[in-house]
C-alpha positions in Angstrom: 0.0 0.0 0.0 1.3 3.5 -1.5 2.1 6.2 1.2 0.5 9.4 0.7 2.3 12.8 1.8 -0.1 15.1 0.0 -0.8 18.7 0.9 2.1 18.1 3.6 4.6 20.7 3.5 8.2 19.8 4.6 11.5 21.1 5.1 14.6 19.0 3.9 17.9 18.9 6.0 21.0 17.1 4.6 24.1 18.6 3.9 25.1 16.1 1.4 22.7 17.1 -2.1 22.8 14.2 -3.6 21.4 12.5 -0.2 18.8 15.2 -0.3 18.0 15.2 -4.1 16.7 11.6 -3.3 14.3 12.5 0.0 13.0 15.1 -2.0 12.2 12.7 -5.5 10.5 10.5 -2.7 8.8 12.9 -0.5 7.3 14.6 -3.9 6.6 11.4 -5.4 4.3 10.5 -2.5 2.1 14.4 -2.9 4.1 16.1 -0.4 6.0 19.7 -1.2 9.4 19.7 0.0 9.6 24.1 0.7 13.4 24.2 1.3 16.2 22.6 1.7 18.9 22.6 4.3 23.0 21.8 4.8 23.8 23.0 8.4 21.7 23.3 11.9 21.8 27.6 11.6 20.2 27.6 8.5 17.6 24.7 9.6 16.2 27.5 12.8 16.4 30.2 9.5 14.4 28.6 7.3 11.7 26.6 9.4 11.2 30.4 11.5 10.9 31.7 7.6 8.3 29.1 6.3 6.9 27.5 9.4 6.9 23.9 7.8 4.4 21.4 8.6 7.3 18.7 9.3 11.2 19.1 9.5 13.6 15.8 8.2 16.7 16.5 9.5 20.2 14.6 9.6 21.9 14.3 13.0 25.5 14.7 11.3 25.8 18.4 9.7 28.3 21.4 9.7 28.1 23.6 12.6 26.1 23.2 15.6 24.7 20.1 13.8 21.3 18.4 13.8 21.1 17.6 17.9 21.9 21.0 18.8 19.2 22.8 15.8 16.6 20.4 17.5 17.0 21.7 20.7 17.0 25.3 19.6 13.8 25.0 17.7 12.2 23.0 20.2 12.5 26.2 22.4 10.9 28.4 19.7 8.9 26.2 18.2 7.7 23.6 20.9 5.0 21.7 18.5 7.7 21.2 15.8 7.3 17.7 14.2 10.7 16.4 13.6 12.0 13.4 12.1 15.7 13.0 12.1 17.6 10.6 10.4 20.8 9.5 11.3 23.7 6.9 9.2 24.6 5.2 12.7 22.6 2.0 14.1 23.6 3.2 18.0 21.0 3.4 20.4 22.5 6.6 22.1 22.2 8.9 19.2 18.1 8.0 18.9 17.5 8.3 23.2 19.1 11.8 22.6 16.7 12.6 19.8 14.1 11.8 21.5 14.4 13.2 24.5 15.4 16.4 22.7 12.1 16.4 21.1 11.9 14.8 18.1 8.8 12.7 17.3 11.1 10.5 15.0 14.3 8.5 14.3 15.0 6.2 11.4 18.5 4.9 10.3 19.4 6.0 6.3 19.5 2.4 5.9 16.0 2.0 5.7 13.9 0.8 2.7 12.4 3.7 0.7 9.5 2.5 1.5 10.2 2.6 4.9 11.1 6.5 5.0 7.9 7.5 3.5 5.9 5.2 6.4 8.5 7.2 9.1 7.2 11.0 7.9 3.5 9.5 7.4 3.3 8.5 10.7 6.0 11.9 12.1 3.2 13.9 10.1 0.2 12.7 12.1 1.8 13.7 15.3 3.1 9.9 15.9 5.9 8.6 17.1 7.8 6.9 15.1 11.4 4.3 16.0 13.1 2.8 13.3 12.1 -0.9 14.1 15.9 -2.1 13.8 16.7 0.0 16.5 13.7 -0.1 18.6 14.5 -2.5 21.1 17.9 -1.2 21.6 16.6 2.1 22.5 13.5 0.4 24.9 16.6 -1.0 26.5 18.5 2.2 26.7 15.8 4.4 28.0 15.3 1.6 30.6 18.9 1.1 31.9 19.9 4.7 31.1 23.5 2.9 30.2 23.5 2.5 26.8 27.1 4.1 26.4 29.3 5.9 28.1 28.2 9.2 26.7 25.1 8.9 28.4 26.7 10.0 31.6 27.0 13.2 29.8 24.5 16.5 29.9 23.0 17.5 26.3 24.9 20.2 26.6 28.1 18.0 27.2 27.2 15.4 24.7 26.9 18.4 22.1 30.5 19.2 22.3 31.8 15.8 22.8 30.8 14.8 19.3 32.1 18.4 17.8 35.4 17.3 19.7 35.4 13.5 18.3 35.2 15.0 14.9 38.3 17.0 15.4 37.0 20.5 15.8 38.5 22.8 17.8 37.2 24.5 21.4 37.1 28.0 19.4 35.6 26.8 16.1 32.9 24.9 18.4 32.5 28.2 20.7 31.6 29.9 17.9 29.1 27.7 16.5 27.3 27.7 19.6 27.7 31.3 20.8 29.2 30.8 24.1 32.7 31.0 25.0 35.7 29.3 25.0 36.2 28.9 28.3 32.8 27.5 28.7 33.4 24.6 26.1 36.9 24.5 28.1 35.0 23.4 31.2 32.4 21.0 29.5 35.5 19.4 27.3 37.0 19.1 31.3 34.3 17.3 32.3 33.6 15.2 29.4 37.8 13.7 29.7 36.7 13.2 33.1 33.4 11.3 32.6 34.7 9.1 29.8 38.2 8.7 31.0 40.2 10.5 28.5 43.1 12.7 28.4 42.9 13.9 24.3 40.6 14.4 21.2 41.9 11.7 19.9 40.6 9.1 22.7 37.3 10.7 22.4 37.1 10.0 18.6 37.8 6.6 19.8 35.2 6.6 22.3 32.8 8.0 19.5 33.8 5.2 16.8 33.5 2.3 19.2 30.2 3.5 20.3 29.0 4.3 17.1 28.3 7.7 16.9 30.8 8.3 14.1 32.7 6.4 11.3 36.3 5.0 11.4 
């Protein structure tokens, strides 16, 4: 049975185009208008202020302050927001996050076409929606609460530990989320002493082996 999107207005957020040229030939194939497209977490808050969407799909992994950060920004100013965000990573701590940050939806870019169009369908009528691969993982997580050892990290915490795993500096990431450096000084001093770890390079380890970014 076909999945229909139509009259359901959407904003696209991917900062690869190719990745988004293909959401978008789905999404429109199945009725639904796709009203702008996205490559970074700033202009994601720019454009769904501009042209109040009815639903935002949105990466996790993106320039900037990235896709966990731009959900929790525009869950404060816009607190009915559907969200779905997708993510390349089959982790369960990247999804609890998500959700607890306010998105109504996760689903890995693994899934089946099909599959995609069911997650915004159901995202769209206000519905929660778990990619079923990773459903029982994250049951499990929200349960325990010790799914990884980043979840003994805030959000705000967890937020600059992945910018550090991917190598970016404490003034590039201060400036991507307004505060300053001495701030993300003190959360990168308590995220080496949370997760054990003396450099950048051990927390890019501690990212790979727990999924949250590729080798």
């Amino acid at each position: 049975m076909s999945v229909s999107l139509a009259g359901e207005k959407i904003l696209l957020a991917d900062d690869h185009a190719i990745v988004r040229m293909g959401f978008r030939l789905l999404l429109e194939g199945a009725g639904a208008s796709v009203v702008a497209e996205a490559e970074s977490g700033e202009q994601v808050l720019r454009l769904f202020a501009e042209l109040l969407p009815d639903l935002l799909v949105m990466d996790i992994s993106m320039p900037g302050i990235g896709g966990l950060a731009a959900l929790e920004r525009l869950r404060v100013r816009h607190p009915n927001a559907k969200v779905l965000m997708l993510s390349a990573h089959q982790d369960a701590v990247i999804p609890v996050r998500a959700l607890k940050a306010g998105a109504l939806g996760y689903l890995c870019k693994r899934a089946t076409p099909d599959e995609f169009l069911r997650a915004v369908r159901q995202v769209a009528n206000n519905q929660r929606y778990i990619d079923p691969e990773l459903a029982q993982k994250v049951a499990l997580a929200q349960l325990s609460g010790t799914a990884d050892p980043a979840e003994t990290l805030t959000d705000k915490e967890f937020a600059v530990f992945l910018q550090l795993a991917r190598g970016r500096s404490v003034s590039d990431i201060a400036a991507d989320f307004n505060v300053s450096a001495s701030t993300v000084g003190t959360h990168l001093y308590h995220i080496k002493q949370k997760l054990n770890a003396n450099n950048a390079a051990e927390l890019a380890v501690i990212a790979m082996r727990a999924g949250l970014m590729e080798a």
